[in-house]
N, C-alpha and C positions, 0 to 999 in steps of 0.2 A: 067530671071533666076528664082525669086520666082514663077513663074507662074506652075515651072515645078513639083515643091515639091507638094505633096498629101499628107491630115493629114491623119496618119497612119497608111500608106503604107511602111515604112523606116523596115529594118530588124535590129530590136535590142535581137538577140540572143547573139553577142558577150557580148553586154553590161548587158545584164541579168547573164550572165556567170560570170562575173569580177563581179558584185553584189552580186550574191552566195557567190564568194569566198569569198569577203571579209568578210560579215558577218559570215562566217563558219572561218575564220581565227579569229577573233575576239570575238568568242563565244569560240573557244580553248583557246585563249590566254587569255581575262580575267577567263576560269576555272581554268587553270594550274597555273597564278597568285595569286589566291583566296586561292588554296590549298596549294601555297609554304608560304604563308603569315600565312596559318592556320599554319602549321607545326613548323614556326620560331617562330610564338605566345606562341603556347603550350609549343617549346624547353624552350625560351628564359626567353619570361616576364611568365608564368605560373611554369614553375620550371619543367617540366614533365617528365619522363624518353622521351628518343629517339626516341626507341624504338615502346613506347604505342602512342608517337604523330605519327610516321611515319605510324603504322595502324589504328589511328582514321582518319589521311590524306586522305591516302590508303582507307578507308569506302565512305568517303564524296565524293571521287571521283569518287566510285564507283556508288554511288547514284546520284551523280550530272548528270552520263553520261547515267543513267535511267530517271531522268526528263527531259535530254535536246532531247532523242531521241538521240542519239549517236549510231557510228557505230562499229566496232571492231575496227581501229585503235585507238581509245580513250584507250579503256579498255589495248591494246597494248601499248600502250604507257606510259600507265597509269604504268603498271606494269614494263616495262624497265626503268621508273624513281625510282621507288620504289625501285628497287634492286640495281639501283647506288647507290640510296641515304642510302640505309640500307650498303651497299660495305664501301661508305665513311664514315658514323658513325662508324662502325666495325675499321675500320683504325685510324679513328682520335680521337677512343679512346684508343685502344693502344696506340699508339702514346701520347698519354696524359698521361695514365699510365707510360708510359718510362721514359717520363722524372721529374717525381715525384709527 
């Protein structure tokens, strides 16, 4: 039986495939982590309006998705997070004003 295996002769297209992904998964995930971290920074421990951290965010993302080589969904994405995120600020600041 090992006689029958030929060194590299085996098709590893599958497994190059699932290698892509993953590090393309994992190149999104720690950008989008980096950026939400930016954002709770600047809110939080910096004191910053919302607002100016969600479009310094919103910038870095933008640039981040220019050095890594990125495709349109980044920049899509990028932006369907930002208008939640800007949606939920908008709300739960009323809401804060509401209640005093």
């Amino acid at each position: 039986m090992a006689s029958d295996y030929t060194r590299g002769e085996m098709e590893i297209s599958d497994q190059s495939n699932t290698f892509s992904g993953f590090i393309q998964t994992t190149i999104w995930s720690c950008g989008y982590i980096g950026i939400g971290v930016l954002l709770m920074t600047l809110i939080f421990a910096v004191g910053m309006n919302w607002m100016v951290a969600l479009g310094i965010s919103f910038a870095l993302g933008i640039l981040t998705g220019l050095a890594l080589g990125m495709k349109t969904a980044w920049y899509a994405t990028l932006i369907g997070m930002t208008v939640l995120m800007g949606i939920v600020g908008l709300v739960g600041g009323l809401f804060a004003s509401m209640m005093g």
